[in-house]
MDAnalysis code that builds the backbone (N, CA, C; Angstrom):
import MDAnalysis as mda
import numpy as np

u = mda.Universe.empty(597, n_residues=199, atom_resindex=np.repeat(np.arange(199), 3), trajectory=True)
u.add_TopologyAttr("name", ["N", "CA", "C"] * 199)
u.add_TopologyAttr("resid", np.arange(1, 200))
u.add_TopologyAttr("resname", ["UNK", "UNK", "UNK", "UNK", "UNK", "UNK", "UNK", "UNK", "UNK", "UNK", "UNK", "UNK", "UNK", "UNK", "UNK", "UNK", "UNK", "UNK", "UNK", "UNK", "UNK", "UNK", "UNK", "UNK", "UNK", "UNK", "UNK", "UNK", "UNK", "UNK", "UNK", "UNK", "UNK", "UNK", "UNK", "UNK", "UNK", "UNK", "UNK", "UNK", "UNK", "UNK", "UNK", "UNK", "UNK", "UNK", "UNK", "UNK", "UNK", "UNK", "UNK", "UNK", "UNK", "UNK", "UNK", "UNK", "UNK", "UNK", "UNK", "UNK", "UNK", "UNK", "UNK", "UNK", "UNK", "UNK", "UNK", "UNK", "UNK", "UNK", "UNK", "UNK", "UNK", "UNK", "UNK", "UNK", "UNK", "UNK", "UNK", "UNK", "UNK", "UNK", "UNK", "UNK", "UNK", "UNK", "UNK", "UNK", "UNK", "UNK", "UNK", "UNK", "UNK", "UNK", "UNK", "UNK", "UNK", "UNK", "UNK", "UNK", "UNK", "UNK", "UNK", "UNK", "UNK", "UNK", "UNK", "UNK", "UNK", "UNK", "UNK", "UNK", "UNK", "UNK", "UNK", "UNK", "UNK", "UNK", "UNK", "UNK", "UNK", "UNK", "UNK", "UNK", "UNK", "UNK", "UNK", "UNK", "UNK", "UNK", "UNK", "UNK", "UNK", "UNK", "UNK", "UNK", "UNK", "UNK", "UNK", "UNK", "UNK", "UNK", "UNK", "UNK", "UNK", "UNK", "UNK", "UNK", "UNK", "UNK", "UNK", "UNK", "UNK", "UNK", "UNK", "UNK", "UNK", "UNK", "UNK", "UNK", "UNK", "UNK", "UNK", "UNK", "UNK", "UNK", "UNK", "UNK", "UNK", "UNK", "UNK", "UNK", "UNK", "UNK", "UNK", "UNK", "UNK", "UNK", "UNK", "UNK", "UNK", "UNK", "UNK", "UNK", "UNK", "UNK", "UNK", "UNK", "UNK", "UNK", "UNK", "UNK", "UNK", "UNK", "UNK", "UNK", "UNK", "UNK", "UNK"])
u.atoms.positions = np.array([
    [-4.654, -6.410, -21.020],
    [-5.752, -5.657, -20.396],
    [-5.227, -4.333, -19.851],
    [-5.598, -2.899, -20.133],
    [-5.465, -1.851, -19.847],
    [-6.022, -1.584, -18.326],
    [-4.999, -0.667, -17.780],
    [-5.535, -0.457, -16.447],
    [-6.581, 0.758, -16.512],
    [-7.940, 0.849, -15.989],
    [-8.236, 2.213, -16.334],
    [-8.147, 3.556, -14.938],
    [-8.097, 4.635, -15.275],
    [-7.258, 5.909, -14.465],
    [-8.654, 5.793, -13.627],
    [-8.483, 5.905, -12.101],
    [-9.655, 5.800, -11.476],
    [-10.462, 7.692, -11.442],
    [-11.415, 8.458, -11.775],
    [-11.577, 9.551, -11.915],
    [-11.583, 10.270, -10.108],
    [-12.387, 9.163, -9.298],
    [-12.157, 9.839, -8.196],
    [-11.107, 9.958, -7.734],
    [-10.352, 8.902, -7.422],
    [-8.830, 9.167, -7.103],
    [-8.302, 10.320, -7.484],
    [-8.230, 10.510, -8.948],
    [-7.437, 11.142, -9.425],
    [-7.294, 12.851, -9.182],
    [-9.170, 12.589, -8.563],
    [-9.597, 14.183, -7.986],
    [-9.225, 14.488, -6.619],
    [-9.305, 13.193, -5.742],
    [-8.521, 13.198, -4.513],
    [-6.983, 13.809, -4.449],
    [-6.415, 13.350, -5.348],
    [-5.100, 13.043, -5.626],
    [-4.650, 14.791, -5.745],
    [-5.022, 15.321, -6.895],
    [-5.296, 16.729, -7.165],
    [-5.340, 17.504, -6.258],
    [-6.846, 17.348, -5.337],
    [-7.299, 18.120, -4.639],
    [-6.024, 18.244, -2.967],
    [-5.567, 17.156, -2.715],
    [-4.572, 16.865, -1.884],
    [-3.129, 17.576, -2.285],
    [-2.972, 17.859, -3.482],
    [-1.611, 17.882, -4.110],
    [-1.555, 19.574, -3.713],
    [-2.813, 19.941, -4.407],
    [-3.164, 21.565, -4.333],
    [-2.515, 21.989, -3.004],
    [-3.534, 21.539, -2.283],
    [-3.694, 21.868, -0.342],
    [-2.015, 21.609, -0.105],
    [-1.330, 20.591, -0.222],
    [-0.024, 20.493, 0.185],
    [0.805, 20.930, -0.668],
    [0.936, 21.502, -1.074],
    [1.847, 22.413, -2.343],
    [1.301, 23.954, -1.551],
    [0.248, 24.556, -1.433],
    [-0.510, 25.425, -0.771],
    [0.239, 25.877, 0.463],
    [-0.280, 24.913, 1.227],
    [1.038, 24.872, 2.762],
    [1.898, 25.110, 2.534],
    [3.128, 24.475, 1.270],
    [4.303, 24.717, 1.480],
    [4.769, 26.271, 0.894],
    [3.732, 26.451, 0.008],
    [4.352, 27.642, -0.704],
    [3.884, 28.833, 1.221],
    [2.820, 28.368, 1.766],
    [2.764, 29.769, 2.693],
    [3.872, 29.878, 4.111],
    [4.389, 28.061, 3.900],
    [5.312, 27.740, 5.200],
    [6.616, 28.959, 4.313],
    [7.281, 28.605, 3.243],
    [8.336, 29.242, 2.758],
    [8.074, 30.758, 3.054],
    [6.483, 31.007, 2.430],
    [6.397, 32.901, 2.906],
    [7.244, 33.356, 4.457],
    [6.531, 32.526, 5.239],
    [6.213, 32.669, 6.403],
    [7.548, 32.584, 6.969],
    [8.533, 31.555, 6.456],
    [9.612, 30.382, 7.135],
    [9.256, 30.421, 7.889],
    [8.559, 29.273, 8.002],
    [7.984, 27.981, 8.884],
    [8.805, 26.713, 8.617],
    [9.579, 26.234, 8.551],
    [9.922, 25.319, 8.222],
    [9.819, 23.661, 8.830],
    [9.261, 23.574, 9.758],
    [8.599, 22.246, 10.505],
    [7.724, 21.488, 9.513],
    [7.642, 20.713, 9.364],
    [7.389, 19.402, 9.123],
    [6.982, 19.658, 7.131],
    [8.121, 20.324, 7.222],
    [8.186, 20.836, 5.258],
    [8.475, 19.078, 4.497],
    [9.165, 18.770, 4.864],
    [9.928, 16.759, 5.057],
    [8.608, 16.446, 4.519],
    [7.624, 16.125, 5.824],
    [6.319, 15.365, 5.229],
    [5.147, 15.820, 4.262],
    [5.430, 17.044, 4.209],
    [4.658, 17.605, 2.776],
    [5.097, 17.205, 1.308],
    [6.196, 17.105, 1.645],
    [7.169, 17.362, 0.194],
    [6.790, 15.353, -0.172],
    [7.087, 14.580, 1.441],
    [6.561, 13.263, 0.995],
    [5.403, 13.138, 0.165],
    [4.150, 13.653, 0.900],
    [2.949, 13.357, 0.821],
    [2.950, 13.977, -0.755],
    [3.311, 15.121, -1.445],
    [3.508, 15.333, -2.939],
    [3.915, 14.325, -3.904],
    [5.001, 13.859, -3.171],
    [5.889, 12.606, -4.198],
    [4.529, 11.353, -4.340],
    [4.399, 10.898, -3.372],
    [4.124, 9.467, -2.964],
    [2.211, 9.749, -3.297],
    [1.960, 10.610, -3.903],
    [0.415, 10.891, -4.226],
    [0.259, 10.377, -5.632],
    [1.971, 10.580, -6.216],
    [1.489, 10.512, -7.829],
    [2.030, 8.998, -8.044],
    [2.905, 8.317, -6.682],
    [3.097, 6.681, -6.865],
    [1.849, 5.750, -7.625],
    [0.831, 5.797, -7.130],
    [-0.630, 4.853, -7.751],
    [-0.384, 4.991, -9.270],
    [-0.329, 6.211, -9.771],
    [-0.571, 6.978, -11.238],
    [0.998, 6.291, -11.577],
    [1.950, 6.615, -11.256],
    [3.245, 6.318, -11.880],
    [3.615, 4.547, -11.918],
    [2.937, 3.705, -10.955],
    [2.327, 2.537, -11.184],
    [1.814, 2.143, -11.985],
    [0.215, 2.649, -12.561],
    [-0.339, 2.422, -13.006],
    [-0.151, 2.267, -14.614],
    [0.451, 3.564, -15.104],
    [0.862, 3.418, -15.928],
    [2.290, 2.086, -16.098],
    [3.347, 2.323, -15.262],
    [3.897, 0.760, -15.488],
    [3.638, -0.765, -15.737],
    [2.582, -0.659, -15.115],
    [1.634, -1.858, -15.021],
    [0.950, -2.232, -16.961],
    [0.375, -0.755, -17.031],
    [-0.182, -0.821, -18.647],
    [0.976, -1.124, -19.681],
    [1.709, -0.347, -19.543],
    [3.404, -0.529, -20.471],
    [3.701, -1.905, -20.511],
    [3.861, -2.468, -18.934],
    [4.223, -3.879, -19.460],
    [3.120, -4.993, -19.586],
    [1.947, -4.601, -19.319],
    [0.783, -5.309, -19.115],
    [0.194, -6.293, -18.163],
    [0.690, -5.547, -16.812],
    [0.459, -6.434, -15.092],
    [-1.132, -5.720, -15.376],
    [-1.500, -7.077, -14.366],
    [-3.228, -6.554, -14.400],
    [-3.105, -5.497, -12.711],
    [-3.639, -5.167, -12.208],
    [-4.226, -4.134, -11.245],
    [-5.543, -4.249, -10.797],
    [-5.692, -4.106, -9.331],
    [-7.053, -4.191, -9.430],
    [-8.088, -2.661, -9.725],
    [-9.206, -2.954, -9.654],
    [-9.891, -1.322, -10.393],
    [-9.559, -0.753, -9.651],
    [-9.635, -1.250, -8.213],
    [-9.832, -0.537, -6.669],
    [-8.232, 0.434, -6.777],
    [-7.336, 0.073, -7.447],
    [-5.889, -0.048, -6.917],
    [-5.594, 1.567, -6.455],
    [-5.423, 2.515, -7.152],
    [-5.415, 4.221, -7.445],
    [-6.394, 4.700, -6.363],
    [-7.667, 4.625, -6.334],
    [-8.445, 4.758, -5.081],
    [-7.921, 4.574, -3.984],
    [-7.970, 2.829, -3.282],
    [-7.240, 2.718, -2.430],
    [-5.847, 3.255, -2.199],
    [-4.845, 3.079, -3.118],
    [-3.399, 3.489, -2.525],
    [-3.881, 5.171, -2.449],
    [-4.183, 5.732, -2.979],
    [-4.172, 7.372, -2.598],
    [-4.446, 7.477, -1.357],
    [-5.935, 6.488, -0.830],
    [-6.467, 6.949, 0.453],
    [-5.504, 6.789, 1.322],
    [-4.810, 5.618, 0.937],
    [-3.724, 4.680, 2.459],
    [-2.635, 5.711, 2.211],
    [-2.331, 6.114, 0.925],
    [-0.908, 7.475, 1.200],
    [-1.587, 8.638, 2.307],
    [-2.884, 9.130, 1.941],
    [-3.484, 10.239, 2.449],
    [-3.503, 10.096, 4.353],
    [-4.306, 8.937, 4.693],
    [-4.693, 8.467, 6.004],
    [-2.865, 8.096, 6.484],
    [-1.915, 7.625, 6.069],
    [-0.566, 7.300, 6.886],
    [0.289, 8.632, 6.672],
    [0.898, 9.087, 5.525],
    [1.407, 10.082, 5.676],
    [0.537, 11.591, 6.015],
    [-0.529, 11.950, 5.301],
    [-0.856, 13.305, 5.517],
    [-1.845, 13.108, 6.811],
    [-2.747, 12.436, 7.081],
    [-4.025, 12.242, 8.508],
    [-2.303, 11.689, 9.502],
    [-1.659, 10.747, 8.971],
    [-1.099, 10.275, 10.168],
    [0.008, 10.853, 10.663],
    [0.987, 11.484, 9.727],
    [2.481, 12.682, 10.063],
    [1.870, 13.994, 10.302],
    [1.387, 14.663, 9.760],
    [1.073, 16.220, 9.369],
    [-0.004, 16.122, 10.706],
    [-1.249, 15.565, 10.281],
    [-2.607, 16.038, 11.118],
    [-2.276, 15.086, 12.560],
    [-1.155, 14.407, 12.611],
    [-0.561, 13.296, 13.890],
    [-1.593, 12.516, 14.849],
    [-2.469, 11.852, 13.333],
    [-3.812, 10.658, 14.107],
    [-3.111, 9.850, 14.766],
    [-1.361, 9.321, 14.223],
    [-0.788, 8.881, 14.737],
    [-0.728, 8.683, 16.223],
    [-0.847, 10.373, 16.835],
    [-0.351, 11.024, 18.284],
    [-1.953, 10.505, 18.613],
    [-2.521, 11.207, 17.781],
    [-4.320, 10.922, 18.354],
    [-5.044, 9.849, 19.059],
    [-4.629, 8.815, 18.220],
    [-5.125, 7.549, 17.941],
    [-3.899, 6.532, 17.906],
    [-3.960, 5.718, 19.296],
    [-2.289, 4.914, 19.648],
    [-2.758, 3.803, 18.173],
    [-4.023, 3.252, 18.051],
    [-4.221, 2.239, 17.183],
    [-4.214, 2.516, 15.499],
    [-3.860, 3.768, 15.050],
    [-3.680, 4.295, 13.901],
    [-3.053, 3.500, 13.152],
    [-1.932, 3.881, 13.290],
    [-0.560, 2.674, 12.953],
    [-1.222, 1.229, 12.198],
    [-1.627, 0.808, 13.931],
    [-1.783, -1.202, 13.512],
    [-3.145, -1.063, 11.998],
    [-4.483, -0.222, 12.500],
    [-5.097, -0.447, 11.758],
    [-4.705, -0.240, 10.177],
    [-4.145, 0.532, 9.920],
    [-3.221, 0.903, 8.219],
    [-2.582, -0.395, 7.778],
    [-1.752, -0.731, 8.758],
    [-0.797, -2.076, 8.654],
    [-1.700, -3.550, 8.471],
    [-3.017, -3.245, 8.882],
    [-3.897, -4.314, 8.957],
    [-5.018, -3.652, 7.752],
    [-5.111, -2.543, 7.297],
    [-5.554, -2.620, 5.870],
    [-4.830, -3.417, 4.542],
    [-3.375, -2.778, 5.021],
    [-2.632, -3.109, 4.147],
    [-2.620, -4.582, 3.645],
    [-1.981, -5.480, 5.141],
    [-2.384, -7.073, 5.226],
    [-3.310, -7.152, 4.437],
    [-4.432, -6.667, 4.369],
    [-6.030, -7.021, 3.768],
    [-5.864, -7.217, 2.072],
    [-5.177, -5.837, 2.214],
    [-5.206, -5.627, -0.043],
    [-4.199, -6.022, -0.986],
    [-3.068, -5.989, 0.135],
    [-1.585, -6.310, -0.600],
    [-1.955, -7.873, -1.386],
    [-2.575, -9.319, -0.349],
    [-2.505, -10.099, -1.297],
    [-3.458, -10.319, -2.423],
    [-4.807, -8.866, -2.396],
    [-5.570, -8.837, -3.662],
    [-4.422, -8.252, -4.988],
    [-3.364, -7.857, -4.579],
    [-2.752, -6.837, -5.255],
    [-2.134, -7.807, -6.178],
    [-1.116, -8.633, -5.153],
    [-0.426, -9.800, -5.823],
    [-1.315, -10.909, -6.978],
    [-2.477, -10.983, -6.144],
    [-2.994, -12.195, -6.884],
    [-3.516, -11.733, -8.599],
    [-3.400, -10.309, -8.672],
    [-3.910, -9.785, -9.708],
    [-3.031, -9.244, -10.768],
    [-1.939, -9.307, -10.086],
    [-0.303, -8.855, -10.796],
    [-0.012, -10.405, -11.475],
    [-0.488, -11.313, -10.881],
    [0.249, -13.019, -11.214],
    [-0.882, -13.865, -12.603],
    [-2.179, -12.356, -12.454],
    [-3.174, -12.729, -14.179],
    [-2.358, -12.620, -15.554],
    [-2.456, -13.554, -16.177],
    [-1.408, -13.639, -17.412],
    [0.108, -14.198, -17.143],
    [0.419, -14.233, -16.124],
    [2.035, -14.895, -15.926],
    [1.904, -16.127, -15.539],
    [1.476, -16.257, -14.366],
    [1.258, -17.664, -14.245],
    [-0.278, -18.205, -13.858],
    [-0.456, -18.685, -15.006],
    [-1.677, -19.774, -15.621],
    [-1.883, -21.515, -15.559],
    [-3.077, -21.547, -14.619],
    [-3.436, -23.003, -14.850],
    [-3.337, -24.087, -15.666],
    [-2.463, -25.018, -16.033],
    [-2.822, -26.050, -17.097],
    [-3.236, -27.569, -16.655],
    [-3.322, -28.144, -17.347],
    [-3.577, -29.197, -16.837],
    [-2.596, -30.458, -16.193],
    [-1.990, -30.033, -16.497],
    [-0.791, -30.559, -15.402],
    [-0.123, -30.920, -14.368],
    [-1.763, -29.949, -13.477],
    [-1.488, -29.156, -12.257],
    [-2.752, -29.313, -11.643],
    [-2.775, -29.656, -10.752],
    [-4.368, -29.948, -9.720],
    [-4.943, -28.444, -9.876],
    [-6.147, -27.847, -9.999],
    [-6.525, -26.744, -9.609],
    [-6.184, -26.181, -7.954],
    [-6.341, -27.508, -7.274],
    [-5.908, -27.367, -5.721],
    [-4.831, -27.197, -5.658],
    [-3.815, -27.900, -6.206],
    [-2.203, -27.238, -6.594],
    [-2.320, -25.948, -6.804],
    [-2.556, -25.938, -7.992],
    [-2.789, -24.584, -8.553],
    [-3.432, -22.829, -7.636],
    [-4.405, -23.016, -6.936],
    [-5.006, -22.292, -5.696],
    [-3.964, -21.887, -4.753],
    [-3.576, -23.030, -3.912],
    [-2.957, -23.176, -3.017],
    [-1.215, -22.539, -3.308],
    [-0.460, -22.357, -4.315],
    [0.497, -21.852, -4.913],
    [0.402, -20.251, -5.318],
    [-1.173, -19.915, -5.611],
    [-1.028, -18.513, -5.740],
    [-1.597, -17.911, -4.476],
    [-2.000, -18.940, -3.717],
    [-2.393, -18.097, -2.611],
    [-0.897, -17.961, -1.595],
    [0.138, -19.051, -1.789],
    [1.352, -18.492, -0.939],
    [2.296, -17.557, -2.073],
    [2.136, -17.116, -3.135],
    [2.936, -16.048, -3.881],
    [2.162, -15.020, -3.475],
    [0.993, -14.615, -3.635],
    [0.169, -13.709, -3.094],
    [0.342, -13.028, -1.289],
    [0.670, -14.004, -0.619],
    [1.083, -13.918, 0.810],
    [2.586, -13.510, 0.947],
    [3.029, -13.909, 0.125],
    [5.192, -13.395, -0.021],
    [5.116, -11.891, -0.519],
    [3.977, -11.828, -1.135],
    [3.840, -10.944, -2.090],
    [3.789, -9.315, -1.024],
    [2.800, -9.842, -0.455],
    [2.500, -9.118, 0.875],
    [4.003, -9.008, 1.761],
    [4.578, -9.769, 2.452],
    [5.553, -9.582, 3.304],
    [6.587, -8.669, 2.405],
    [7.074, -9.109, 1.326],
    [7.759, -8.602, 0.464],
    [7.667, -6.697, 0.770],
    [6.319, -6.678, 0.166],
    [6.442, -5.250, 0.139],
    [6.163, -4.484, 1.517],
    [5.818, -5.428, 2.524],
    [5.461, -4.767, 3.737],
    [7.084, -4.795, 4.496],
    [8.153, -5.435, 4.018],
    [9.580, -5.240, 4.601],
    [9.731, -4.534, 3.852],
    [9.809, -3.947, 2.781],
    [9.946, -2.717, 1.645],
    [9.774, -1.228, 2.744],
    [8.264, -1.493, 2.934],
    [8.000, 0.029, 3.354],
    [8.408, 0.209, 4.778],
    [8.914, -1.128, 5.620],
    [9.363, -0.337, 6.996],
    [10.507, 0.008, 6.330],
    [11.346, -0.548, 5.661],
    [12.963, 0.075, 5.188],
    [12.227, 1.539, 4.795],
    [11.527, 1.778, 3.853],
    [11.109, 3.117, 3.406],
    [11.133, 4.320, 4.932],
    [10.465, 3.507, 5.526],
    [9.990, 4.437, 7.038],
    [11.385, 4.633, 7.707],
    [12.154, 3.910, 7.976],
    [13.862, 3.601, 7.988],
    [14.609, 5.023, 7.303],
    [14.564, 4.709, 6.200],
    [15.242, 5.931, 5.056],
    [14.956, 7.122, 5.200],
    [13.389, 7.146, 5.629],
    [12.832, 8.391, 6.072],
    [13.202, 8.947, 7.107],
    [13.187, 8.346, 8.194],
    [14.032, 8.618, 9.748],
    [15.265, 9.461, 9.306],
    [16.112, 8.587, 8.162],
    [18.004, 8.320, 8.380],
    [18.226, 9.308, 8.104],
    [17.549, 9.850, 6.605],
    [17.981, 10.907, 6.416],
    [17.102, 12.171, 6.019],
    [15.659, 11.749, 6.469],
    [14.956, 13.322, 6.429],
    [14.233, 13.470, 7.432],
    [14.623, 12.579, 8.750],
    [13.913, 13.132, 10.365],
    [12.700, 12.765, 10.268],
    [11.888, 12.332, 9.329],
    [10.270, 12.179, 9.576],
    [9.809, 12.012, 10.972],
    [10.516, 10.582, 11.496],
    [10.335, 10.671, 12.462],
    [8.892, 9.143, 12.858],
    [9.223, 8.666, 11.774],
    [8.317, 7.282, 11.020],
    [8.270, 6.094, 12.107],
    [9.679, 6.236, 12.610],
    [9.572, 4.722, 13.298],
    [10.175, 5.082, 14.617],
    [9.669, 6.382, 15.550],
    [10.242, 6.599, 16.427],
    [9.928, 5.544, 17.735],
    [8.702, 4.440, 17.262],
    [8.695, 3.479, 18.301],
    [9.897, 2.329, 18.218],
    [10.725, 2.034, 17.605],
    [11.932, 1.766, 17.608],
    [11.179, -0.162, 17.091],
    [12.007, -0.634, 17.613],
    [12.358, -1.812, 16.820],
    [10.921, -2.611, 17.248],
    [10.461, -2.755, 18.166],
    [9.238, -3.289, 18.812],
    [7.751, -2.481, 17.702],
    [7.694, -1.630, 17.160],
    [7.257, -1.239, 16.734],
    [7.165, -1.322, 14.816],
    [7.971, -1.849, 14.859],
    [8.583, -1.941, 12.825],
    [8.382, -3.661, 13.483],
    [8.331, -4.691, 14.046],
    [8.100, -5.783, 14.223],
    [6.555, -6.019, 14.872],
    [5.555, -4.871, 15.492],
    [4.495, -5.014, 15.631],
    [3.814, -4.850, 13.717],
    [4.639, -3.781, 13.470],
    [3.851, -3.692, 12.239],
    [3.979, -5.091, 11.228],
    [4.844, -5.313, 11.153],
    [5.078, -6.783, 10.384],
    [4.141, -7.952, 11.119],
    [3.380, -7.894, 12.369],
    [3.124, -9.100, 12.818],
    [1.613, -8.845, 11.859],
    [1.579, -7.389, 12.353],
    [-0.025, -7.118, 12.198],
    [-0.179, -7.522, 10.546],
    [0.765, -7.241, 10.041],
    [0.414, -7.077, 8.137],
    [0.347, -8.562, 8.057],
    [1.712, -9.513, 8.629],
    [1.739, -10.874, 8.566],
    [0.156, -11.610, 8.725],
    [-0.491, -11.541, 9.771],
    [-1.506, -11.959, 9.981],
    [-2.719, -11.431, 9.000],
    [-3.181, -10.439, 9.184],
    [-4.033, -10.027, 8.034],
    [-3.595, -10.633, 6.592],
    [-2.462, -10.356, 6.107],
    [-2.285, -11.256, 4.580],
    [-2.763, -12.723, 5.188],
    [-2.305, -13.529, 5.491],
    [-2.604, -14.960, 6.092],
    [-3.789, -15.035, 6.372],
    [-4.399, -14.077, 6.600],
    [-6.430, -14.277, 7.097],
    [-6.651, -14.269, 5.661],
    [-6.609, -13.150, 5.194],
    [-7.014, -13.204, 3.608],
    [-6.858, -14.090, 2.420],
    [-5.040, -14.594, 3.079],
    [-4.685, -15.611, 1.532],
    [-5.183, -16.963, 1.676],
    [-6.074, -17.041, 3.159],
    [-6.774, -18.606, 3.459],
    [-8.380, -18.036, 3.121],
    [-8.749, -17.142, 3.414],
    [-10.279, -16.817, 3.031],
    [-10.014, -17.125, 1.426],
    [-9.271, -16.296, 0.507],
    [-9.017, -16.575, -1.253],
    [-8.965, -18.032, -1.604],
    [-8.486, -18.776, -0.890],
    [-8.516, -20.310, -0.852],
    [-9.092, -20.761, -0.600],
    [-10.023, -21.072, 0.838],
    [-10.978, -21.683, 0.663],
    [-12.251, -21.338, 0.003],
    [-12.487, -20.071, -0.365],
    [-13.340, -19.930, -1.276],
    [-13.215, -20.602, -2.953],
    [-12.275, -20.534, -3.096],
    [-11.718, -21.262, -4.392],
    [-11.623, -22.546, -4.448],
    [-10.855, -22.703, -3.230],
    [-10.845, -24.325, -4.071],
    [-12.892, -25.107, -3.239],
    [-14.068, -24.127, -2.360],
    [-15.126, -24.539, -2.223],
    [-15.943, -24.267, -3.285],
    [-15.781, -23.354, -4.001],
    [-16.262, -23.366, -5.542],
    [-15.707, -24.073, -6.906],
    [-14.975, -24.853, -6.581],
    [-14.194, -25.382, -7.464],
    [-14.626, -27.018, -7.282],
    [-14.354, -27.683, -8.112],
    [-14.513, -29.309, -8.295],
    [-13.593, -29.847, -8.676],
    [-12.680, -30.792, -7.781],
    [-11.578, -31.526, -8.605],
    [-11.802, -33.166, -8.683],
])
């Protein structure tokens, strides 16, 4: 199954790339050089969804439609609304709520990456079966949510962002918040499944 290129995203994506490429070319006129770091991020990490997406088609992981949409917005709202425009500074609850989107989609993400690999047979209770992709789907989540505080980490170490200046209490609030949200979600995916289901 082909992933297809989402058109709005892709105009988001664009239209964002412009504006921050824009800035940087007038910060260099100007030398301005403050917060050049999170522009140059927000460039890279715009065309991640797209450079995904296509990986996904190459080897043939499913995706959800939503996937390019959503990740652009969550790059846009954490790095460019939350470093650059500092909703961060704005808004103390910025942070948790992103981290608690994330919780929300990461285990739609997983459960849709695991279509075609691992498949029901009969071998296997459907309730087996449910209950197994709903905890790969939930790892799936932690997995990449310890991924991106290291990312926020790397960012600090060696280009100052300035990502995790709430220090360790803060890279462990974010993990509680993502922890819980995946776990709300990977039990809502379950009991809906195995209450529509008959064994």
């Amino acid at each position: 199954m082909k992933n297809k290129d989402n058109t709005l995203a892709i105009g988001i994506a664009i239209l964002f790339e412009i504006i921050a490429i824009s800035t940087v070319i007038i910060k260099i006129i100007s030398k301005q050089w403050n917060d050049m770091h999170l522009l140059f991020l927000v460039i890279i990490c715009l065309t991640l969804p797209f450079v995904i997406t296509y990986i996904a088609n190459k080897y043939n992981f499913v995706l959800p439609s939503s996937f390019q949409l959503v990740s652009v917005s969550f790059i846009l709202l954490a790095q460019y609304f939350g470093e650059f425009i500092q909703l961060y500074t704005t808004f103390s609850w910025w942070d948790l709520f992103l981290h608690g989107c994330f919780g929300c989609y990461a285990p739609i993400i997983g459960l849709h990456l695991m279509t075609g690999i691992i498949t029901w047979d009969s071998g296997v209770t459907k309730k087996r079966f449910v209950i197994f992709t709903g905890i790969i789907a939930f790892c799936f989540t932690l997995a990449v949510g310890v991924l991106w505080e290291i990312f926020e980490f790397l960012g600090d170490y060696f280009l100052k962002t300035g990502m995790t200046t709430g220090g360790l209490e803060d890279t462990m609030t974010d993990l509680i918040i993502k922890t819980l949200f995946a776990l709300a979600t990977t039990l809502i995916y379950c009991y809906k499944k195995l209450k529509n289901s008959k064994y």
